[in-house]
Each structure stands twice: as structure tokens, then as C-alpha cells.
C-alpha positions in Angstrom: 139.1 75.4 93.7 139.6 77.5 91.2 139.6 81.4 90.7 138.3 82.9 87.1 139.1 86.7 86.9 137.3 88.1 84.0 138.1 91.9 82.6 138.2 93.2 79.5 140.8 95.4 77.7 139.2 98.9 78.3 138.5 98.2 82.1 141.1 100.5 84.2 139.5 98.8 87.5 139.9 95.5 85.9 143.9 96.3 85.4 144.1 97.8 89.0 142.4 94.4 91.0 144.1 91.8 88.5 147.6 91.9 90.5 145.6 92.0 94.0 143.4 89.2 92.9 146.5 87.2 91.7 148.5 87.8 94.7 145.4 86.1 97.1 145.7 83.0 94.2 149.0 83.1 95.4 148.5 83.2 99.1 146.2 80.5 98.8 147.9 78.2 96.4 145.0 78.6 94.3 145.1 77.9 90.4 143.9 81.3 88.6 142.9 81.9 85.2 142.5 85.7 83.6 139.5 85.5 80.9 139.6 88.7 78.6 135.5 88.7 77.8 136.8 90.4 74.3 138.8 87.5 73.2 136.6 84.6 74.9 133.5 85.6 74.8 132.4 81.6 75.1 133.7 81.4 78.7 132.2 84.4 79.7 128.9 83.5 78.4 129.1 79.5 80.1 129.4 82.1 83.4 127.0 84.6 82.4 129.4 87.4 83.1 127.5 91.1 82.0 130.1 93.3 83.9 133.3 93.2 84.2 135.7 92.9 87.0 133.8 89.5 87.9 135.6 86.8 89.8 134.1 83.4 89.9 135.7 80.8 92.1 135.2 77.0 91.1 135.4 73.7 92.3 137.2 70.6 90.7 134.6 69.8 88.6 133.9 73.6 86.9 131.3 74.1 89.0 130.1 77.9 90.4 130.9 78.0 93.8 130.3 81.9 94.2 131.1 85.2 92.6 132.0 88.7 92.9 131.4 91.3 90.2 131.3 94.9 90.4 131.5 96.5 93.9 133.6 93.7 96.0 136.5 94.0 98.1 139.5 91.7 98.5 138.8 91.3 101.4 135.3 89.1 100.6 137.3 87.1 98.5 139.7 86.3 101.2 136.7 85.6 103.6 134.9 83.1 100.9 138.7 81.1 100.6 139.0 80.9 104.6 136.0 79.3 105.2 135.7 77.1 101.8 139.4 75.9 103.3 137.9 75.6 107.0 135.1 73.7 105.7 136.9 71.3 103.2 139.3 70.4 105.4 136.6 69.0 108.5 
């Protein structure tokens, strides 16, 4: 798994979550990527991002496994990890 965190350079909200995102990366030993929409657009279009903060999490392959954009909480992201985790690991 992977986590994409996509934001842009005007985006206060997207400076604000970026540390808190990183930090669950973190907890979770997770590899995370931040992709600035202004300077790669190419990425954001592959993931069809139209708003910004977005946070896709992949698998191994590249492939979506779910996202959050706009009104999210940390706290959903946590939630998706545990059971990805719980799930993976049966």
C-alpha cells in the first residue's frame, strides 16, 4: 500500500492535513508520496483528482484502492489502514 496526498500550492487546508497525513504514513510504515497538482498535473489526471486535499491509497501494483478528497477526517484514513491491514494479513 501506498498513500498519494495531492494539494496544490494555494491550498491552506492542504498545508494544515499534509503533516497529519504523513504522521499516519508514519504510524503505519506506509510509503507516501506528496503530488503538487500544479507541478504534475499528469499524475493527478491518471487519478482524476478535481479538488484538492485528495488522498488516494494504492496497492503494489498502482492500483486505486480508495480515496478521500475534500471533507474527510484522519480519522477515516486510519479506519481504511486498520482493516486493509486486518484483512491482508488473514
Amino acid at each position: 500500500m501506498k498513500v498519494l496526498y495531492f494539494k496544490n500550492n494555494t491550498c491552506k487546508v492542504c498545508e494544515a492535513m499534509l503533516p497529519r497525513v504523513q504522521e499516519i504514513a508514519e504510524k503505519y510504515e506506509v510509503p507516501f508520496q506528496v503530488v503538487n497538482v500544479e507541478n504534475d498535473p499528469e499524475t493527478a489526471g491518471q487519478f482524476l483528482i478535481f479538488s484538492v486535499p485528495a488522498v488516494v491509497l494504492v496497492d503494489s501494483e498502482g492500483k486505486e484502492l480508495t480515496r478521500f478528497a475534500r471533507n474527510f477526517s484522519l480519522r477515516d484514513i486510519e479506519s481504511y489502514i486498520d482493516r486493509y491491514t486486518y484483512y491482508m494479513s488473514m
